[in-house]
VEXVO-741584 format. One record per residue: residue in three letters; y, z, x of N, C-alpha, C, O in turn. Coordinates in steps of 0.05 Angstrom, whole numbers, plus 5000, padded with zeros to 4 digits. Atoms other than C-alpha are relative to their C-alpha. Layout:
// VEXVO-741584
alaYZXYZXYZXYZX...
END
This chain:
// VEXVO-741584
unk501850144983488852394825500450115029499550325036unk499350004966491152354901502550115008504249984996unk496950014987497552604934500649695001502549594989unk498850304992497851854957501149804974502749614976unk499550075029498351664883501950094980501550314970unk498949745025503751844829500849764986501849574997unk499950105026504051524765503150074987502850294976unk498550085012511051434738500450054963498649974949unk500249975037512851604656500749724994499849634974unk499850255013515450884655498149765013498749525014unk501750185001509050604677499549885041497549785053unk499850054965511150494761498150245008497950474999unk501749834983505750754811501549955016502649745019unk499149984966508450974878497150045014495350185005unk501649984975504050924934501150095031502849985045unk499249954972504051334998498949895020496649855011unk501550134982501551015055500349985030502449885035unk500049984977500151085135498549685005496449604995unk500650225002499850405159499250005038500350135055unk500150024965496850205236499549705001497349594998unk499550304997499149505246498249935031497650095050unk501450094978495549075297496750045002495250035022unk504049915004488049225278498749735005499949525007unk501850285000481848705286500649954972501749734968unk499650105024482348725209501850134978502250374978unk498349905024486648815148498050264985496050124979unk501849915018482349415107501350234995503450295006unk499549775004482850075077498750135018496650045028unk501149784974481550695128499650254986499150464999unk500249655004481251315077503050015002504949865003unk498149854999485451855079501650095032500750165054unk498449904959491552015139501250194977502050114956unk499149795017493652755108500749874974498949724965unk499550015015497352645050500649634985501349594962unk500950254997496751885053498249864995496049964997unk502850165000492451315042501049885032503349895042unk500350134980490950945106500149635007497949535014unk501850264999490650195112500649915032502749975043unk500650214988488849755169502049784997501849674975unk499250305001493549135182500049815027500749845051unk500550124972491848595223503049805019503549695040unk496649974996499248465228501150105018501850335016unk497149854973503548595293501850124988502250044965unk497449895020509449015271502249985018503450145032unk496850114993515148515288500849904986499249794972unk498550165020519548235248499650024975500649864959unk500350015026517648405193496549984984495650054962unk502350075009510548185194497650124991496150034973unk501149775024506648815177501750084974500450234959unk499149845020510849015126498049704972496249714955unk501650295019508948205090497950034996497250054973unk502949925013502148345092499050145000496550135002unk501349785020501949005070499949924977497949914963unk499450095034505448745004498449734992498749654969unk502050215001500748165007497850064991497250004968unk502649835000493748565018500650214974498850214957unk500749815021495649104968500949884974499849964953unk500250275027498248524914497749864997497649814973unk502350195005491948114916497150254994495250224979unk502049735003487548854921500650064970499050174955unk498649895034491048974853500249804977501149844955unk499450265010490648254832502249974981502049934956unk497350045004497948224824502049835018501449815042unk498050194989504447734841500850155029500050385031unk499749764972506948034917503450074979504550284985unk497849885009513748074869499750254980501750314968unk500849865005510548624840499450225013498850435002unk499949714986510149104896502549845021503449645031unk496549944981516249324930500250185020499650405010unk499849874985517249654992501550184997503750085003unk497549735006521650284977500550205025502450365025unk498849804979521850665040497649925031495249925032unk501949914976519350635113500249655020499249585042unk499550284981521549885137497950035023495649955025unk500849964978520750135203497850195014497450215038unk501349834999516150625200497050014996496249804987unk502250025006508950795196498750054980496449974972unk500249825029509751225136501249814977503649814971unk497450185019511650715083499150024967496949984958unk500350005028512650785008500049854980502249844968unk499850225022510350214954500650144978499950384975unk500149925022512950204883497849684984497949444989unk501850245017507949744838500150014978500050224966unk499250025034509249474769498249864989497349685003unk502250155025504649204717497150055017495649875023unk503149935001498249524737499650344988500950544982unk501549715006494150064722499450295017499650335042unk500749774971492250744749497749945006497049935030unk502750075000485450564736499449735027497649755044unk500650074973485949974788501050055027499949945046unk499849894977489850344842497350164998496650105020unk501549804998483750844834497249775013495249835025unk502950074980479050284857499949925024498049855039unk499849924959483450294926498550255011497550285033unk501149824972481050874943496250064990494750254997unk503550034998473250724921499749805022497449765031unk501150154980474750174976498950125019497949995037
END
């Protein structure tokens, strides 16, 4: 599919992702190089973009938020989800958003 996408043999998608906290709204933005883009309307203190990235891309996937896991990028703009119990087929209708 995507660079931003990789499919797992035991069923885990990773997601790459360029995040720009503080937006008017939460959304998808496309592609940032090798990245997906999203939108959060989230300040990034404390923690609070990172919550509703794993919020927005759990309910986009209509999944539990204990189902996606932050794996890299806390602090960062560049941050890496791992997601369990879905499909590739509905990550693939992130990026028809």
């Amino acid at each position: 599919m995507n660079e931003w996408f990789r499919l797992a043999a035991d069923g885990r998608i990773t997601l790459t992702l360029h995040i720009q906290p503080g937006a008017k709204k939460t959304e998808f933005a496309g592609l940032h190089g090798d990245a997906l883009k999203i939108r959060l309307a989230a300040p990034p203190v404390d923690g609070k973009a990172n919550e509703a990235l794993v919020k927005f891309v759990a309910e986009t996937l209509k999944l539990p938020k204990s189902a996606v896991n932050l794996k890299s990028g806390q602090t960062s703009r560049r941050k890496v989800l791992e997601v369990v119990g879905t499909t590739s087929e509905a990550v693939g209708r992130i990026a028809d958003a």
